[in-house]
DODRENLUM-914955 format. One record per residue: x, y, z of N, C-alpha, C in turn; residue in one letter. Coordinates in steps of 0.2 Angstrom, whole numbers. Each point is the difference from the previous one (the first is absolute). Layout:
BEGIN
site n.u=X | n.v=Y | n.w=Z | ca.u=X | ca.v=Y | ca.w=Z | c.u=X | c.v=Y | c.w=Z | resn=A $
...
//
This chain:
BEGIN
site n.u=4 | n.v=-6 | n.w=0 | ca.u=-4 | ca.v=6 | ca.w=0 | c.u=4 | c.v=6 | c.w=0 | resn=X $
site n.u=7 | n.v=-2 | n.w=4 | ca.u=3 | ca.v=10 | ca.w=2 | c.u=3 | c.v=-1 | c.w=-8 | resn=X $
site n.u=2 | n.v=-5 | n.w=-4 | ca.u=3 | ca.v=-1 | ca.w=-6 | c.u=-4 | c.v=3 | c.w=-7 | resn=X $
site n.u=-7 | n.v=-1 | n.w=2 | ca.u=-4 | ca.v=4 | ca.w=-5 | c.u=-3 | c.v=7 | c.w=0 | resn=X $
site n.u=0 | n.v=1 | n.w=8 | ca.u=2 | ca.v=7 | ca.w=0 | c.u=3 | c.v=4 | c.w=0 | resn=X $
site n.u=6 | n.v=-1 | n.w=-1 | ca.u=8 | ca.v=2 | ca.w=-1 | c.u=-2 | c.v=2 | c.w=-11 | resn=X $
site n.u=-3 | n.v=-5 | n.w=1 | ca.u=0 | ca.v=1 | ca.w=-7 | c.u=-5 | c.v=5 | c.w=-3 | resn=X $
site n.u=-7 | n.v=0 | n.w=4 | ca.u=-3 | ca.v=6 | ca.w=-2 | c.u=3 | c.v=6 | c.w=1 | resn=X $
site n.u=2 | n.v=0 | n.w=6 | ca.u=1 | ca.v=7 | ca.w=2 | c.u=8 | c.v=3 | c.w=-6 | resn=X $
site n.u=4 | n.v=-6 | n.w=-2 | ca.u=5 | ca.v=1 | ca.w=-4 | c.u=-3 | c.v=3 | c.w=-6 | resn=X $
site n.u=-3 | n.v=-3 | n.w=-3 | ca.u=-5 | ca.v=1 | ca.w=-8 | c.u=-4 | c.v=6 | c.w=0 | resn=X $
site n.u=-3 | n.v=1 | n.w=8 | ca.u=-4 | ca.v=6 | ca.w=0 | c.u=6 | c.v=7 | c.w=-1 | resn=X $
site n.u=4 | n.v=0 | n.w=4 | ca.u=6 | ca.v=6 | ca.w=1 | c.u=3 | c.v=-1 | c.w=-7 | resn=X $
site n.u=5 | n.v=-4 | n.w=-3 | ca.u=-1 | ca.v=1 | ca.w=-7 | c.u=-4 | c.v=4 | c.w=-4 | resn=X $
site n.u=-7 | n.v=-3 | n.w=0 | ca.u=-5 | ca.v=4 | ca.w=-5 | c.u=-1 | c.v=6 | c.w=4 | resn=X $
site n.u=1 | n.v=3 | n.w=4 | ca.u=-2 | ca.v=7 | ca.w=3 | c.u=7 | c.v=5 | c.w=-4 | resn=X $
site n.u=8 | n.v=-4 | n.w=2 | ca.u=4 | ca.v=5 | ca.w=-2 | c.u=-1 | c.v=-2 | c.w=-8 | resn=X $
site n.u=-2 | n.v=-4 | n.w=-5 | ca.u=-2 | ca.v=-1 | ca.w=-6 | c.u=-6 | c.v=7 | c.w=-2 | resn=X $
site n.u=-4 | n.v=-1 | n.w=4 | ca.u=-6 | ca.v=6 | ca.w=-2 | c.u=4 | c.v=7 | c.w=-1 | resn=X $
site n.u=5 | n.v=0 | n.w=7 | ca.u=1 | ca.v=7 | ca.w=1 | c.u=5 | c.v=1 | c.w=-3 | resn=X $
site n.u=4 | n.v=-3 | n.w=-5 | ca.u=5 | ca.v=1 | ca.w=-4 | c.u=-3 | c.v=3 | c.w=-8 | resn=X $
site n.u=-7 | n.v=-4 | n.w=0 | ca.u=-3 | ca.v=0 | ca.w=-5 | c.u=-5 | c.v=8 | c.w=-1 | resn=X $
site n.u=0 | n.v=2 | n.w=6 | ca.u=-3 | ca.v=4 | ca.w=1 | c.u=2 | c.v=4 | c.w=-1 | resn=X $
site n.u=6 | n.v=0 | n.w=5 | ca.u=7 | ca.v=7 | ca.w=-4 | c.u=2 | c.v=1 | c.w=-5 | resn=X $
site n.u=2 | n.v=-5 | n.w=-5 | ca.u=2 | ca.v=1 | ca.w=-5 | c.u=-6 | c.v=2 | c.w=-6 | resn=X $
site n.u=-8 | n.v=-2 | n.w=1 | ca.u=-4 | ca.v=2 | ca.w=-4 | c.u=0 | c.v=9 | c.w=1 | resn=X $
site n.u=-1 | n.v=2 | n.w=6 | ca.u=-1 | ca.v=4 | ca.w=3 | c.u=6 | c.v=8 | c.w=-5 | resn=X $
site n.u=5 | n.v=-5 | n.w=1 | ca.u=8 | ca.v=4 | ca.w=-2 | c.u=0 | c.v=-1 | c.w=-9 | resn=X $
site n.u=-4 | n.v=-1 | n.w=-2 | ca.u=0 | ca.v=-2 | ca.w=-9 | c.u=-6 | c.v=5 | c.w=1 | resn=X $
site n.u=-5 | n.v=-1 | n.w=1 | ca.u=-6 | ca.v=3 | ca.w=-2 | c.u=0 | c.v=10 | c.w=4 | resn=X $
site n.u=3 | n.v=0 | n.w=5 | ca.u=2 | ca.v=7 | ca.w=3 | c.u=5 | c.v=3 | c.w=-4 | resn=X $
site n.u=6 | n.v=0 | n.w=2 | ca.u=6 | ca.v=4 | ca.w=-2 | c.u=2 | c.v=-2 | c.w=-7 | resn=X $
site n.u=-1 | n.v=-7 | n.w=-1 | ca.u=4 | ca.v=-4 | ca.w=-6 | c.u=-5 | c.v=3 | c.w=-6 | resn=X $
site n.u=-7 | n.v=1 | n.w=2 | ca.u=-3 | ca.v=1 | ca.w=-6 | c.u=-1 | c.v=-6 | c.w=-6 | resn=X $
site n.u=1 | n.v=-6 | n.w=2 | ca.u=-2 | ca.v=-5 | ca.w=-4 | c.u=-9 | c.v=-2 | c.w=2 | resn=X $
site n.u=-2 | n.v=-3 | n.w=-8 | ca.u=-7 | ca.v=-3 | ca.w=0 | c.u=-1 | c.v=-4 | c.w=6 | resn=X $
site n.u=-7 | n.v=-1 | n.w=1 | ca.u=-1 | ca.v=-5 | ca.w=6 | c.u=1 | c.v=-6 | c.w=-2 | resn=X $
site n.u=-3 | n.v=-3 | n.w=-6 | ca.u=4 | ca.v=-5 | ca.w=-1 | c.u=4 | c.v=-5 | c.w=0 | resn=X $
site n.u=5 | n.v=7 | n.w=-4 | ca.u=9 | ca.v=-3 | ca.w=0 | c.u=2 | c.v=0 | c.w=9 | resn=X $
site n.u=-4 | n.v=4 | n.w=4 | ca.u=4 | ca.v=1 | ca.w=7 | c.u=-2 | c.v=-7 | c.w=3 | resn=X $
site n.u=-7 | n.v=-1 | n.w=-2 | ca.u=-1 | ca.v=-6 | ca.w=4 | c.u=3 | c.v=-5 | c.w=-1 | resn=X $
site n.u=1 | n.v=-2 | n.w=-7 | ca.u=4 | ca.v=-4 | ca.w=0 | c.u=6 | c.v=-1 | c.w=4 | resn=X $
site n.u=3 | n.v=6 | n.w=-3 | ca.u=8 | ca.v=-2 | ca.w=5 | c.u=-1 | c.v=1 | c.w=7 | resn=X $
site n.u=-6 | n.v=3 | n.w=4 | ca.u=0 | ca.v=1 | ca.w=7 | c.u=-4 | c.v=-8 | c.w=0 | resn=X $
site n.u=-2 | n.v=-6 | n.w=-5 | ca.u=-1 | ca.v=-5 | ca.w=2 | c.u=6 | c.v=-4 | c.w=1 | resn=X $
site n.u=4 | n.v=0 | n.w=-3 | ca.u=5 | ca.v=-5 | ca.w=-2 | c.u=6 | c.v=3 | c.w=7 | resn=X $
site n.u=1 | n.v=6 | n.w=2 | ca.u=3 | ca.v=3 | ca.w=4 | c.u=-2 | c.v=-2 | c.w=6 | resn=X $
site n.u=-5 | n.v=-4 | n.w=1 | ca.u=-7 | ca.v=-2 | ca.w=6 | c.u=1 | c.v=-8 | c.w=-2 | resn=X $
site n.u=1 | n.v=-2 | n.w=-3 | ca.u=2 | ca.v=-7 | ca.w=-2 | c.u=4 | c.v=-2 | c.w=2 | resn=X $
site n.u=5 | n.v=4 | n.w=-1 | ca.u=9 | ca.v=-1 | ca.w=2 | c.u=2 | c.v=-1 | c.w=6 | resn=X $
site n.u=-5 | n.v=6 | n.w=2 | ca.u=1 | ca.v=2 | ca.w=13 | c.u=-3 | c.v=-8 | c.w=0 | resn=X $
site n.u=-5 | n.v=-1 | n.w=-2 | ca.u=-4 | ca.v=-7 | ca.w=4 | c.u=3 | c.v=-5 | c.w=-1 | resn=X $
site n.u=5 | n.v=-1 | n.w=-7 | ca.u=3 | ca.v=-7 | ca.w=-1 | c.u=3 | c.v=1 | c.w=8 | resn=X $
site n.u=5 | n.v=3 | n.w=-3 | ca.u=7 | ca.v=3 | ca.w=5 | c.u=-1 | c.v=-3 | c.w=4 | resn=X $
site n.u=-8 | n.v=4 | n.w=6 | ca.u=-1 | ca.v=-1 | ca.w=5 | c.u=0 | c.v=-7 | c.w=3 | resn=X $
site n.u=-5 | n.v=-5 | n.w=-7 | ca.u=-2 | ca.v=-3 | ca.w=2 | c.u=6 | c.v=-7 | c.w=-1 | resn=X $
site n.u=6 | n.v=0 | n.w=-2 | ca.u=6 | ca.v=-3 | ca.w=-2 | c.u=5 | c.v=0 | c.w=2 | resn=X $
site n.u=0 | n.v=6 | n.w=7 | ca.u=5 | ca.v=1 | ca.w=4 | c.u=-2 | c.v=1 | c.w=5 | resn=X $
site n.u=-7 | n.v=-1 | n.w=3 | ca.u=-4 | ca.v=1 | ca.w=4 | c.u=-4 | c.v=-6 | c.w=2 | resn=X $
site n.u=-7 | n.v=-3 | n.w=-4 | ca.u=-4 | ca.v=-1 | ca.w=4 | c.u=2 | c.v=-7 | c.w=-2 | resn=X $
site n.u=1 | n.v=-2 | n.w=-7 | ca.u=1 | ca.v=-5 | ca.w=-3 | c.u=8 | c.v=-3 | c.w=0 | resn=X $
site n.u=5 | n.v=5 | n.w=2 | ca.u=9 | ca.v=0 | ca.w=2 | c.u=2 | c.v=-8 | c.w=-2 | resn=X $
site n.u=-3 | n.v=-4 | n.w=5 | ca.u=-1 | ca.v=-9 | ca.w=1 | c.u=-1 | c.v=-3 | c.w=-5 | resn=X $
site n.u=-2 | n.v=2 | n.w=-5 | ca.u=-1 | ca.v=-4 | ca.w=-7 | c.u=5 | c.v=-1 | c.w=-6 | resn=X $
site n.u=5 | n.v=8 | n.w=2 | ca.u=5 | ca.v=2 | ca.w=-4 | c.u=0 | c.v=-1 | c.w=-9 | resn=X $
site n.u=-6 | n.v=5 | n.w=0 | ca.u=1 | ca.v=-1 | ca.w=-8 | c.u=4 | c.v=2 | c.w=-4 | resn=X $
site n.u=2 | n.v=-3 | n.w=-6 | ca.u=5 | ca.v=2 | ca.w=-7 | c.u=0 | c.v=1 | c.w=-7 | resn=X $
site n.u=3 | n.v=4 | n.w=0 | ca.u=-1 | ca.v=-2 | ca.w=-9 | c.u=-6 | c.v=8 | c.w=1 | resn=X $
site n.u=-2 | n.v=-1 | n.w=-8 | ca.u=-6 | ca.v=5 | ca.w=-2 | c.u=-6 | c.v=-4 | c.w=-2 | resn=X $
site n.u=-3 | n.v=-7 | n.w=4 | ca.u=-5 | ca.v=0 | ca.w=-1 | c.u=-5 | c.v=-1 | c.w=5 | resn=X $
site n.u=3 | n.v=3 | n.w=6 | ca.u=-7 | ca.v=3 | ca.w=9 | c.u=1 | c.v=4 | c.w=-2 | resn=X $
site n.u=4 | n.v=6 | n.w=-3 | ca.u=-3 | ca.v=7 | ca.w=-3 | c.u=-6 | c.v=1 | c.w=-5 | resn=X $
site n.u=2 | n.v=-4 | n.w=-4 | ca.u=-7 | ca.v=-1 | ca.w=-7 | c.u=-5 | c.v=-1 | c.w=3 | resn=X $
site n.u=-1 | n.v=-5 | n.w=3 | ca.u=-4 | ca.v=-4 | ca.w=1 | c.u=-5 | c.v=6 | c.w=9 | resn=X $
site n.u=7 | n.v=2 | n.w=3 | ca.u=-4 | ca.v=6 | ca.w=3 | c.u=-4 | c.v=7 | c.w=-3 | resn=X $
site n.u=4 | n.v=1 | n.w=-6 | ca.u=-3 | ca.v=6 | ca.w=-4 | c.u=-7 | c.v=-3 | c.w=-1 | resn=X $
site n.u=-1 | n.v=-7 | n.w=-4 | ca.u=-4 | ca.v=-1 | ca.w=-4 | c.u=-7 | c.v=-3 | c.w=8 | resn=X $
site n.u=1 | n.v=-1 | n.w=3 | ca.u=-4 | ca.v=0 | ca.w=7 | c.u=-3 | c.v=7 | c.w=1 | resn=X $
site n.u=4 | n.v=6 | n.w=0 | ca.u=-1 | ca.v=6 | ca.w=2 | c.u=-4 | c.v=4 | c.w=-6 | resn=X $
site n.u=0 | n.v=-3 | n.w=-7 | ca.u=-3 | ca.v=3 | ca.w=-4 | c.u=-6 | c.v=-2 | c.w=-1 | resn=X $
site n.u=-3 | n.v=-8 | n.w=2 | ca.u=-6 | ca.v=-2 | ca.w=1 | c.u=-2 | c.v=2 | c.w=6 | resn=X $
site n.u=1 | n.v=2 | n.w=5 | ca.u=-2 | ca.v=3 | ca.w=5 | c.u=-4 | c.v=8 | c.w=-2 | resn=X $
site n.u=4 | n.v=3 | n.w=-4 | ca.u=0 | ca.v=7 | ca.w=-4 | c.u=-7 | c.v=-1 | c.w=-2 | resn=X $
site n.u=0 | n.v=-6 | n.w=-4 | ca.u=-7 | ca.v=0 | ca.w=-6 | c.u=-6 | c.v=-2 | c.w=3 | resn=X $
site n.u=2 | n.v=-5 | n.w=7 | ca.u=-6 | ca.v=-1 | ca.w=5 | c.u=-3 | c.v=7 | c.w=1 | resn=X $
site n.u=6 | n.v=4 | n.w=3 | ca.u=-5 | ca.v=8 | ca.w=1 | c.u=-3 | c.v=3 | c.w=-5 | resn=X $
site n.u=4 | n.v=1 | n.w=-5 | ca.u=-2 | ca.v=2 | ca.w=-8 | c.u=-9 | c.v=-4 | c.w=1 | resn=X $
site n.u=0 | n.v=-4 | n.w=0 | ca.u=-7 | ca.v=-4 | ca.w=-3 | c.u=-4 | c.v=2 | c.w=4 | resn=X $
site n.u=3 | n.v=0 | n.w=8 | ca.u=-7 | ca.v=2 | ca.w=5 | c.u=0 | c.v=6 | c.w=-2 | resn=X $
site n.u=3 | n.v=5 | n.w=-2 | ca.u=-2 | ca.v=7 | ca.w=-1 | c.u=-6 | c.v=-1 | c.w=-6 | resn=X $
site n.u=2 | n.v=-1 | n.w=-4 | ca.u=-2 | ca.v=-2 | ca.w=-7 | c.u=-7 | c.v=-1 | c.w=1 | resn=X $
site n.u=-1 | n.v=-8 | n.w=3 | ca.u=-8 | ca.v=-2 | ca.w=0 | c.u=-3 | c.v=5 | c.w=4 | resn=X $
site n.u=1 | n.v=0 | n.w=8 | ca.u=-2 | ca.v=8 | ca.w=0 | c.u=-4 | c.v=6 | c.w=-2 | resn=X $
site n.u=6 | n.v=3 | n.w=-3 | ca.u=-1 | ca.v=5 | ca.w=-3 | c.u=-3 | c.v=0 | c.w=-7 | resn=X $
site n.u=-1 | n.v=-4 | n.w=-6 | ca.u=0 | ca.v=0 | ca.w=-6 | c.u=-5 | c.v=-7 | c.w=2 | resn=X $
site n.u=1 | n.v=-6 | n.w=2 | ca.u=-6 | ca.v=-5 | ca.w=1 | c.u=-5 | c.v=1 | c.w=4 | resn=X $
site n.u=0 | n.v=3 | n.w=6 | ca.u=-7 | ca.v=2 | ca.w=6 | c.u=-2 | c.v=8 | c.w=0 | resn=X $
site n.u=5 | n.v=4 | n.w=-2 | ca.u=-3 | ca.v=6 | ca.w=-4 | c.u=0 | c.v=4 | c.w=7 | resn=X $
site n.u=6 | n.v=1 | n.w=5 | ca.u=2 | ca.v=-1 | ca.w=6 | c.u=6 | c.v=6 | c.w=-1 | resn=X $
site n.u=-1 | n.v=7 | n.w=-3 | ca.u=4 | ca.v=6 | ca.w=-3 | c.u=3 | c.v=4 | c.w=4 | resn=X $
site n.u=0 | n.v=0 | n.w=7 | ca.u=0 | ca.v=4 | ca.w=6 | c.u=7 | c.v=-2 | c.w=0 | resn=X $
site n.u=2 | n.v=6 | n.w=5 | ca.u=7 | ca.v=1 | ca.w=-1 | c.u=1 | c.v=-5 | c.w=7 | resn=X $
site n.u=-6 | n.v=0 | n.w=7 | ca.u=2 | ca.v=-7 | ca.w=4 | c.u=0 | c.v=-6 | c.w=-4 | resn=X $
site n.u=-6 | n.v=-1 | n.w=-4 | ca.u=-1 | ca.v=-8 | ca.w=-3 | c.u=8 | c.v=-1 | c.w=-2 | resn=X $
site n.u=3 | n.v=4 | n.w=-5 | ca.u=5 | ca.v=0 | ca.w=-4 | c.u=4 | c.v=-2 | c.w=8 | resn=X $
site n.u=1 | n.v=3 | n.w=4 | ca.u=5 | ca.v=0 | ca.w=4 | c.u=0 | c.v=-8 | c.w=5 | resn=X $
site n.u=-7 | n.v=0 | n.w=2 | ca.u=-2 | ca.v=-7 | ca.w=4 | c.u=3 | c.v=-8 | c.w=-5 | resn=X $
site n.u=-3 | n.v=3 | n.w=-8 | ca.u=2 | ca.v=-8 | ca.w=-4 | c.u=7 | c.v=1 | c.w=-1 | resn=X $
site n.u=3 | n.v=5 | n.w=-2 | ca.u=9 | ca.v=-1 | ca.w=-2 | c.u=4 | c.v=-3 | c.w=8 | resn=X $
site n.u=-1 | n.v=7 | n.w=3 | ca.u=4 | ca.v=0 | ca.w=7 | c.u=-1 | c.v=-4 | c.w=6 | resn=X $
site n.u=-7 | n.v=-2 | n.w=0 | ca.u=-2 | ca.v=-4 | ca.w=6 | c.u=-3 | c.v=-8 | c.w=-3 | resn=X $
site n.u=-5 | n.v=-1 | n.w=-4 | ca.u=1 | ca.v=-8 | ca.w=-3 | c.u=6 | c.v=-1 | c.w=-5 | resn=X $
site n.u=1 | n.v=2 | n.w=-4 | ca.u=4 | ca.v=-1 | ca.w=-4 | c.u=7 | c.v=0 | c.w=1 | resn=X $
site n.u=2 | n.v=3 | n.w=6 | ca.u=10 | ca.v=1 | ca.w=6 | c.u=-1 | c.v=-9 | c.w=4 | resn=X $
site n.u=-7 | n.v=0 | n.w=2 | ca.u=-2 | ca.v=-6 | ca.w=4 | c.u=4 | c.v=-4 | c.w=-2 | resn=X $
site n.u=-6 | n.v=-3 | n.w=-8 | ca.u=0 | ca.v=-6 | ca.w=-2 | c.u=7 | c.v=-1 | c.w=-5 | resn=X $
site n.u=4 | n.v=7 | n.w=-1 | ca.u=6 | ca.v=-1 | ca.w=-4 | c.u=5 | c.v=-1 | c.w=6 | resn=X $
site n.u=-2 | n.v=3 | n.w=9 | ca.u=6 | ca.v=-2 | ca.w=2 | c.u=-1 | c.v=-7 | c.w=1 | resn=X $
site n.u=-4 | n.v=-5 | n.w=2 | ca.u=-1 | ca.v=-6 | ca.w=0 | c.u=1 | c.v=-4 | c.w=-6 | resn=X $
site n.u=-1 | n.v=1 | n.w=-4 | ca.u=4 | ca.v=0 | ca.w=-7 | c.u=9 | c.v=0 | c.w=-1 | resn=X $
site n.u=2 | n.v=4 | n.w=2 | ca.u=7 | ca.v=1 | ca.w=-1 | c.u=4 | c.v=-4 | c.w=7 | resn=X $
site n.u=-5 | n.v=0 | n.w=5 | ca.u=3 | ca.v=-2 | ca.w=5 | c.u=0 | c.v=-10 | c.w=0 | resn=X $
site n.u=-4 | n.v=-2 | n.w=-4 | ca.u=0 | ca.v=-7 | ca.w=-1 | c.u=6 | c.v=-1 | c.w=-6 | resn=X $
site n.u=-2 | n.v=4 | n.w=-7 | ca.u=6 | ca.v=-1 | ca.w=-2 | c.u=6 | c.v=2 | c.w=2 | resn=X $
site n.u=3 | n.v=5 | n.w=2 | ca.u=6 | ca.v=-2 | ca.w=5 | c.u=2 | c.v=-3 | c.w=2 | resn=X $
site n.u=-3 | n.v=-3 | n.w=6 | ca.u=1 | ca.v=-5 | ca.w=3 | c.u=1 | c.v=-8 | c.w=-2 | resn=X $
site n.u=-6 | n.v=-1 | n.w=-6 | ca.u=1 | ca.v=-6 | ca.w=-3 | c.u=2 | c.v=-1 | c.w=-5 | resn=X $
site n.u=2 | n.v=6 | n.w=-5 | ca.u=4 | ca.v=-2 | ca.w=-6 | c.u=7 | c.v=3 | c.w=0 | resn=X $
site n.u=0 | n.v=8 | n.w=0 | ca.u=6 | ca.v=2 | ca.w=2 | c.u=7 | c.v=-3 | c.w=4 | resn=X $
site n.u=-6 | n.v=1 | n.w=8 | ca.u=7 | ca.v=-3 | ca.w=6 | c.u=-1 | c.v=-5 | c.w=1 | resn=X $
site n.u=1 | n.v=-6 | n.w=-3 | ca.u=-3 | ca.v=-8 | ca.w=4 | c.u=3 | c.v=-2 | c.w=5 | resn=X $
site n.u=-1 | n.v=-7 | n.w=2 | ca.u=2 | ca.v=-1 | ca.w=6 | c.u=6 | c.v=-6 | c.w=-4 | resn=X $
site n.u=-1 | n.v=-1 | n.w=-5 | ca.u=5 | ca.v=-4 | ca.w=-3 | c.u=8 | c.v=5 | c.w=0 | resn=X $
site n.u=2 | n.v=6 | n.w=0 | ca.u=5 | ca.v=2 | ca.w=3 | c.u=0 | c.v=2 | c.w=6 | resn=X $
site n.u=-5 | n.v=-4 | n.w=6 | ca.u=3 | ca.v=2 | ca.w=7 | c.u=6 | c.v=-1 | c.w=3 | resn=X $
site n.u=0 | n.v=-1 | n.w=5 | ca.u=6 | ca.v=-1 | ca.w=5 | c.u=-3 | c.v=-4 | c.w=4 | resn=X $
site n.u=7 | n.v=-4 | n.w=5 | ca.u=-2 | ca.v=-7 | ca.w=6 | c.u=-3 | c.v=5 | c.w=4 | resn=X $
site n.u=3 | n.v=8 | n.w=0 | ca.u=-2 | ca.v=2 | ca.w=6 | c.u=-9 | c.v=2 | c.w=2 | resn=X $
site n.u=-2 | n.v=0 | n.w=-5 | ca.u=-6 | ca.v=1 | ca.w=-2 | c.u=-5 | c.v=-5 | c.w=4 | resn=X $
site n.u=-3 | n.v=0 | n.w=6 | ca.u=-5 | ca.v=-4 | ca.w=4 | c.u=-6 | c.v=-3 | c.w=-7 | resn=X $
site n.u=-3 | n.v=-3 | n.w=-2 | ca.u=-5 | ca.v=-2 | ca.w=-3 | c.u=2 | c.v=0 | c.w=-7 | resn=X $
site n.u=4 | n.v=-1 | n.w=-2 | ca.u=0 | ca.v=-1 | ca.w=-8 | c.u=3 | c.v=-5 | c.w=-1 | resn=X $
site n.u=-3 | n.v=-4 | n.w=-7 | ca.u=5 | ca.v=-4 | ca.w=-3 | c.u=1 | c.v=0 | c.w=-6 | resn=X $
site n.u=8 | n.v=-4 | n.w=0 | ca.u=1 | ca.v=2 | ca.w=-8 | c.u=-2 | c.v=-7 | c.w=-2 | resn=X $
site n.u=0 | n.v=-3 | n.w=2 | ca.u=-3 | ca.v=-7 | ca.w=-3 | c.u=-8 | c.v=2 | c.w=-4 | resn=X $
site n.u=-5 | n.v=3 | n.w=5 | ca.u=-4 | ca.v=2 | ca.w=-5 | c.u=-2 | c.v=8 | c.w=-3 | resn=X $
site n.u=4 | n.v=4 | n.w=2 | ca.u=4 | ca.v=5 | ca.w=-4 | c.u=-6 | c.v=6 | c.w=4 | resn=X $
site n.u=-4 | n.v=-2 | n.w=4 | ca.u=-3 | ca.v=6 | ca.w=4 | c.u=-2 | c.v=-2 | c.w=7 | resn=X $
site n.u=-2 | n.v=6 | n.w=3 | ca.u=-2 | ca.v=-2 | ca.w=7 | c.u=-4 | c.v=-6 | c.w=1 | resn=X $
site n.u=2 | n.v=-5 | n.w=7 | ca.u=-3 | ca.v=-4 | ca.w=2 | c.u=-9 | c.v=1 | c.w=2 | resn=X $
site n.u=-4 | n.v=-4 | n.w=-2 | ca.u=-6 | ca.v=5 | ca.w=2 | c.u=-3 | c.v=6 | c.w=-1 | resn=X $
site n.u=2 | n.v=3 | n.w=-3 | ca.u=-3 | ca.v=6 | ca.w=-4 | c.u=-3 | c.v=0 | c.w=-7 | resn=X $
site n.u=-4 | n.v=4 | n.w=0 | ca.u=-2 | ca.v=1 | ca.w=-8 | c.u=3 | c.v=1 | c.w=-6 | resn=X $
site n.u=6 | n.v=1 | n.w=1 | ca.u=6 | ca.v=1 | ca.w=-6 | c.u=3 | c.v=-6 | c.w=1 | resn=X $
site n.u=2 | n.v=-5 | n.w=3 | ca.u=3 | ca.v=-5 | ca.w=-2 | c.u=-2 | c.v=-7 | c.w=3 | resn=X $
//
């Protein structure tokens, strides 16, 4: 139990300095930079992609010791269907329930739609990204015989 929340509360802090990384740098493009909102979001996504790996592969996930360039792809590509879950709750929303208010808009992007993308990002993390197939002995509950935690939903 202390070992799984060790790990929310890791993943949580991650995604907060990830928001707030993401936030600055949209913030720094679209003010002084004078870039579209767009192009800002974008790099203030990817720029918010980069704080949560970081965070989350020297931090919550450290144990699993990932290499190579394919827990970074495979993190981006996690983080961007997290993106499109929000994208789509705004969408049906706003364009499918006819729900045009600037709370509705804010309720489905920021409140269901952060929800259901952070439990979306946070299971792929955890189950494709960081597996438990690169743990450590030191690791209480995992096996690498069967490549994830004993007992749990992911392995």
């Amino acid at each position: 139990m202390v070992a799984d929340r060790r790990e929310l509360v890791g993943f949580a802090t991650a995604g907060l300095c990830a928001y707030a990384a993401d936030l600055a740098v949209f913030t720094l493009l679209r003010g002084p930079a004078g870039v579209d909102p767009l192009t800002a979001k974008a790099l203030s996504f990817v720029a918010g992609c980069s704080v949560a790996y970081a965070g989350n592969a020297f931090g919550t996930y450290r144990h699993t010791r990932p290499r190579g360039l394919r827990p970074c792809a495979v993190f981006f590509a996690v983080n961007v269907a997290g993106a499109a879950v929000q994208l789509l709750c705004l969408a049906v929303s706003h364009h499918g329930l006819g729900l045009t208010s600037q709370t509705a808009d804010t309720v489905s992007g920021a409140g269901v739609g952060m929800a259901l993308a952070t439990l979306l990002r946070f299971w792929g993390t955890r189950t494709l990204v960081f597996r438990a197939g690169n743990a450590t002995e030191d690791r209480p509950g995992w096996s690498e015989r069967t490549g994830g935690r004993v007992g749990s939903w992911t392995g």
